[in-house]
N, C-alpha and C positions, 0 to 999 in steps of 0.2 A: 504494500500500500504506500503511495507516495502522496504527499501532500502538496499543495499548492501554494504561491506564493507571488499577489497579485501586485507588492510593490519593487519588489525583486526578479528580476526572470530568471537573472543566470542561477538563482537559487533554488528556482523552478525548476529548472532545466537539470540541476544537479542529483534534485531528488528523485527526478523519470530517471535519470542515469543509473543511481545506488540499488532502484527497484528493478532497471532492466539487466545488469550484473547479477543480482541477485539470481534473479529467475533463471541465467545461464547457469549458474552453477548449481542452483538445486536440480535442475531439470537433464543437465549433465548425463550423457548415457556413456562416454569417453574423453576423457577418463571417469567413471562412476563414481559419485565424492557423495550424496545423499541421495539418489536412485526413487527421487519424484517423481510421476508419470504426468506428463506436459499437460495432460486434457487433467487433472485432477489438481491445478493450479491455479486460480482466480486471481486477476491483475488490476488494483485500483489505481489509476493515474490520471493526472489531466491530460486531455487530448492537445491542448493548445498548453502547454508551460507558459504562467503567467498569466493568461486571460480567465477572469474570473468563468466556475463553474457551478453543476449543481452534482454533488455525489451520492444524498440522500432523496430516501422519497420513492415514488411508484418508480418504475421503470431507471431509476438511477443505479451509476457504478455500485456503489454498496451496496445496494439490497441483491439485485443481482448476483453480485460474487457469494454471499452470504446466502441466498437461494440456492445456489449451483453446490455449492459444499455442501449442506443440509440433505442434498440428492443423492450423493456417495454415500452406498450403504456400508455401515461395521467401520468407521473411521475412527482409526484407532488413535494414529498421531496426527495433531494438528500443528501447522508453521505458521506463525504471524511475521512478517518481517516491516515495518516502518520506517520511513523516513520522509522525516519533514518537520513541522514544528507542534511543541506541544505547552499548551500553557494550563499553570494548573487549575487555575476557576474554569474554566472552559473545555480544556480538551486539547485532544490531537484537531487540527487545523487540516480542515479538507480541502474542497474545492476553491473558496474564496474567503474574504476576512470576515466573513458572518457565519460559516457554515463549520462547526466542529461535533465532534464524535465523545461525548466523554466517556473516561474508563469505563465507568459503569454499563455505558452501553455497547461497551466494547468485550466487555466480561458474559454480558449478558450473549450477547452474538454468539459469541466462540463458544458459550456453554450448550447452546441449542444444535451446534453441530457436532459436540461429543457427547451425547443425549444416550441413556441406555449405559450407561455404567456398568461396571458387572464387578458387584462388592467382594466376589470369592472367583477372585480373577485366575481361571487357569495359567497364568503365564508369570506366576510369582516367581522371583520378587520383581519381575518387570511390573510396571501400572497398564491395567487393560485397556487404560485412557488418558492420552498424557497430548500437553500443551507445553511447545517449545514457541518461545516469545525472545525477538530481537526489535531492542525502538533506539533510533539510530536520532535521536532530537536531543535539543535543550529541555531539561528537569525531565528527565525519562524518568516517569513515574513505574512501580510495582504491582504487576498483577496479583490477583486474589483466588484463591483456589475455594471456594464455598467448601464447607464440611456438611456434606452430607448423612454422616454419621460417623462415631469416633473412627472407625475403619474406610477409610475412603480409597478408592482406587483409582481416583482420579491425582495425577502429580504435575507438577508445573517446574519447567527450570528456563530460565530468563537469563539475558545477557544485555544491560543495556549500556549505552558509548560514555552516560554518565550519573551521576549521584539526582535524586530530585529535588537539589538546592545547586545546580551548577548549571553552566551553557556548554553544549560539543564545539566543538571544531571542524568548521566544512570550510571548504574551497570551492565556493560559486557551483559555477557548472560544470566543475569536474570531480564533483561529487564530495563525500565525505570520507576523511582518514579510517573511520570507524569500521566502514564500508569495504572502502580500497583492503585495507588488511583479513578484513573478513574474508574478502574472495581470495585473495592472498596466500593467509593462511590454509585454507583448504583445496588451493588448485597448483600453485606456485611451483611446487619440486616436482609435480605432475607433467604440468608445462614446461618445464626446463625454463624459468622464467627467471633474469635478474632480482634482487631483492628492489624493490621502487625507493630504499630509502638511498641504497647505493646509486641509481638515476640524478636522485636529487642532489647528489653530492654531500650530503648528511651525515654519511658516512663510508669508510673505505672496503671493508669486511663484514660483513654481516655474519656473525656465529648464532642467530636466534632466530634461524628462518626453517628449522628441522622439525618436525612434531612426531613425540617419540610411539611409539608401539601399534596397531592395527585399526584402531578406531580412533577417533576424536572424540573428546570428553568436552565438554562445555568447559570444564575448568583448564583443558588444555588452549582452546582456541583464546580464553579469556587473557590467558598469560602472551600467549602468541601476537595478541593484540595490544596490550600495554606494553610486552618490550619495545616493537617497532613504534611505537609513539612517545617513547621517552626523549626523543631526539627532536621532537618540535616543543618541547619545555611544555607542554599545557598545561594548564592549572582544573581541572577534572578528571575523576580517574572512571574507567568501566567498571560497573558493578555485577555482582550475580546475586541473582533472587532463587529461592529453592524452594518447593513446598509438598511435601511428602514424595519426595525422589530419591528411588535407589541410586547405586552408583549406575545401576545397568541404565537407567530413566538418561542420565546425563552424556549417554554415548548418542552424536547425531550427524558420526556419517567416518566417512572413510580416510585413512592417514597414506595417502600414496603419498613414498619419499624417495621415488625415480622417475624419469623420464622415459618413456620409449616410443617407439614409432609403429605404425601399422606397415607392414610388409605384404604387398601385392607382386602379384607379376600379371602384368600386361601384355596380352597378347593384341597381336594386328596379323590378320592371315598367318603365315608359316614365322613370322616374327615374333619372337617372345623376349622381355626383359625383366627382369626382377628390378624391383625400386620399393624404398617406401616415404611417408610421409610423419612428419614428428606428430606428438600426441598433442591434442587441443580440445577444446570442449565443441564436441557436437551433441545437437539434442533433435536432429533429424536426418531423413535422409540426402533434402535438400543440399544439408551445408557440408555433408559428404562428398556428394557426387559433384559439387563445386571444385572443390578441391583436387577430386582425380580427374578432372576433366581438363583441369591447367595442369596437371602431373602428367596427365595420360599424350598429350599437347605437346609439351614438353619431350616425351623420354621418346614415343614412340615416331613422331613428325607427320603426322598422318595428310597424302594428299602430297598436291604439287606446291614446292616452295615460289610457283612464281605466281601462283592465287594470293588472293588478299589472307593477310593473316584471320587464323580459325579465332571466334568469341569462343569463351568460356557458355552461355546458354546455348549456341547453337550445337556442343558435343555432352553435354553435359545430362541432357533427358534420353541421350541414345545411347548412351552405357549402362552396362550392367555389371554385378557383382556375384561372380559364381562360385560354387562348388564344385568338383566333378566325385564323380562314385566308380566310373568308369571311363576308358578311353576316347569314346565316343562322346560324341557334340551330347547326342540322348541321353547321358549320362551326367547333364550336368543339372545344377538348379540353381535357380534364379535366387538371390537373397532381397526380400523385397521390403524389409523394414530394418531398420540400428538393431532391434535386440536381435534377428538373428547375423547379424554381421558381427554383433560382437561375439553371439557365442560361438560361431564358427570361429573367429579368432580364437576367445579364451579354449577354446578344442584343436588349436592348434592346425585349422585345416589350411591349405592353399587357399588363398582367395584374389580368385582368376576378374581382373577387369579388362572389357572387351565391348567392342560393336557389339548391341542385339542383334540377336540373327533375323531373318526374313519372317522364318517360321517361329516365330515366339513375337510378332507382334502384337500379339494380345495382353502382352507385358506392358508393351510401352513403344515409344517410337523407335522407330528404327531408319538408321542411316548409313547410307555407301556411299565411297568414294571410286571414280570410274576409275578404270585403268588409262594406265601413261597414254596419249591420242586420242581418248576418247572426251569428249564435249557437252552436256549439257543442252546447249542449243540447238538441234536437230529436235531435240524431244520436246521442250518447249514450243518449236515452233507446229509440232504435232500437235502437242496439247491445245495449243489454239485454233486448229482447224478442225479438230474434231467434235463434233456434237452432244458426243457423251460425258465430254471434260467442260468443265463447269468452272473459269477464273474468278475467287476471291477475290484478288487483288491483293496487293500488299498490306504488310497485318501490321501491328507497334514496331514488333522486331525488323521490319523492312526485310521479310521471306515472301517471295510469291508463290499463292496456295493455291494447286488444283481441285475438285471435288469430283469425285464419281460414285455410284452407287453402285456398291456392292455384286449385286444382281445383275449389274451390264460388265460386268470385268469377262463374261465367258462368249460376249457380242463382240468384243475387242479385237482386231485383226491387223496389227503392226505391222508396215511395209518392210522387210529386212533388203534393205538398199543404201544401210548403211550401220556401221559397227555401229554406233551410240545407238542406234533406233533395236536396233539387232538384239543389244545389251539389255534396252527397255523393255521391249516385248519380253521376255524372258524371266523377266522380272515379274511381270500383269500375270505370266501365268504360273509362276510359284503362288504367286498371291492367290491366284484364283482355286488355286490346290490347297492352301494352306486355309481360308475362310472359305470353301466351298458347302460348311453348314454350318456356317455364324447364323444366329439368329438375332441376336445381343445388338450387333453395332450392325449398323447399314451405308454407311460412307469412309470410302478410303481417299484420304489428304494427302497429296504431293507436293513435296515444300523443297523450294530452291530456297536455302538461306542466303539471306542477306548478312553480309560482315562490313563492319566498319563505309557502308555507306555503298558497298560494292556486295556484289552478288557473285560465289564462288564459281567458275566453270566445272569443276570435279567432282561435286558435292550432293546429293542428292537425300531428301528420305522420304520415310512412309507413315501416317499413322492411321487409327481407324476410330471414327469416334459415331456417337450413336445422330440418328437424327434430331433430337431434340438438342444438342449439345451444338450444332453446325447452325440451327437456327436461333 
């Protein structure tokens, strides 16, 4: 939850920033630090930083997020994380200088989505119901844990940046120290990342960036955070609040203390290379296939060097990441989400990136590059004389997009009077073999991408999408 701040912007800006770090690191699948599932994470923020909002109330951010958690059944631990201001007649500071949240109704919230207790909690001494609370403001006040009877299984354990008679220390819009170390401390030797105090020139050696044994302990991260801030002199110290918490309650995620890298091997036709990529925090598959597709760019050079240099979106949805079980193309499998990509990794298997094939378009798109002589422009100029081909026209990405219907691919009868057309035809009827009993999608899209303002001659691909989706 991040708060607003309608006289200050870069303070606005700073507290979207501490909320949207945050969420990378909890939400984290590589390296795993606290192993949140993305859709089970609610985001309070101002849309505009600095322009006054509204957060409470019908259809507002907060009731919203507070609705959507209430939905998760059996919610065992809940994460509050804040940043922004908080004053103590009033409140944490929402959307504008009139609109605050006080504790009380902040207690009340959180209570209603850990509802259902369970006083003879199978999982002792862990709490069957436990609230972890980070408030990253000035006079960070103490949550309350109600006793619902002397045995309560409900525990709370809190971390806040300072005392409820002191102010923190933030930096505008580059968020706050409190913040900065938090992600720090829990991704830093992960990342192979500098200590940031040594950046700052602060200091030369950093000996207090290591967090010792398999888990992080609230009280570990707490120390972890007050070393590195002893070095801007602040006059507030972090505090921790406790309230019916074992030691096990205070363990809230993972102590990775190396770096390593994901190792692929990339294939291109009969070429194969082994490479890999250092560790970073991915929380999809998006900001993966980003990555290998400037790696894959990179290692393997795919295409003619004298076409416009490849984007990163135009090869980056026509990759895949496989398995194989056996020698055979048929032998392989698609990994089509992070958790099974990491657990092929943590299982140790090869994992093969490569063009989608033809026949596995059902995956996703799929794209070729001609061979040495052959052109592009011959089939274009097909595609526009024929009646069953349908010009889109150029899309955001500046691709020119064919359309055909499925069901006319086996009317299709390509003039071979020339290799590129020869190449095409050939192509229309893998496809027509490979969707000869789709029922699902009804249009297959041919897409000449556009790169850098220019349109490649070597480059081609395929996708199939349904008819509701084309119109």
């Amino acid at each position: 939850m991040a708060g607003n701040d309608t006289k200050n912007r870069k303070a606005a800006k700073g507290f979207v920033k501490d909320i949207t770090d945050v969420h990378e690191v909890i939400t984290s699948k590589f390296p795993l630090v606290m192993g949140v599932r993305k859709e089970h994470v609610a985001i309070v923020r101002p849309e505009k930083p600095g322009n006054a909002e509204k957060f409470k109330g019908k259809n507002g951010q907060l009731d919203e997020a507070f609705k959507m958690l209430k939905e998760i059944n059996n919610t065992q631990t809940l994460l509050i994380y804040f940043s922004g201001h908080y004053y103590g007649g009033k409140g944490f500071q929402l959307g504008s200088d009139e609109e605050f949240l006080s504790l009380e109704e902040l207690q009340t919230k959180v209570l209603s989505c850990l509802s259902g207790v369970d006083y003879k909690s199978p999982t002792f001494p862990l709490s069957s119901k436990r609230l972890i609370v980070f408030l990253d403001c000035c006079s960070a006040p103490g949550m309350k844990v109600p006793r619902f009877e002397e045995k309560s299984c409900l525990s709370l354990v809190q971390l806040n940046a300072c005392r409820p008679n002191q102010e923190a220390y933030g930096d505008a819009e580059n968020g706050s120290k409190f913040t900065l170390f938090f992600k720090q401390g829990l991704t830093g030797r992960a990342l192979g990342k500098q200590c940031y105090n040594i950046m700052e020139g602060k200091i030369k050696q950093c000996q207090e960036c290591e967090l010792s044994g398999d888990l992080v302990t609230l009280q570990d991260l707490n120390k972890y955070i007050t070393r590195h801030l002893k070095p801007y002199e602040t006059s507030y110290q972090t505090v921790i609040y406790y309230d019916n918490a074992s030691d096990l309650d205070t363990k809230i995620g993972y102590a990775i203390q190396y770096s390593i890298g994901l190792r692929f091997t990339f294939k291109l036709g009969d070429d194969e290379k082994r490479n890999s990529i250092q560790q970073r925090m991915f929380t999809n598959m998006i900001s993966l296939r980003t990555i290998l597709s400037d790696k894959f760019i990179e290692v393997m050079q795919p295409g003619s060097s004298e076409e416009p240099p490849l984007e990163t979106e135009g090869v980056r949805d026509i990759l895949c990441i496989e398995i194989e079980h056996g020698p055979k193309y048929v032998h392989r499998d698609e990994l089509d989400s992070l958790e099974r990509v990491m657990g092929a990794w943590y299982a140790k298997r090869d994992l093969i990136v490569s063009l989608r094939r033809l026949s596995d378009i059902r995956n996703g798109k799929v794209g070729m590059f001609l061979p040495a002589g052959y052109s592009v422009k011959p089939i274009k100029e097909y595609l526009g004389q024929n009646e069953c081909f349908q010009e889109l026209g150029p899309n955001s990405e500046e691709d020119t997009v064919y359309s055909v219907k499925l069901e006319s691919l086996s009317e299709i009868a390509v003039q071979e009077d020339n290799p590129s057309l020869e190449k095409f035809g050939s192509i229309l009827v893998d496809l027509e073999d490979a969707l000869s009993k789709e029922k699902e999608y009804k249009m297959l899209h041919i897409i000449f991408p556009g790169a850098h303002g220019k349109q490649r001659n070597d480059f081609i691909c395929f996708q199939i999408v349904k008819q509701n989706e084309e119109d």
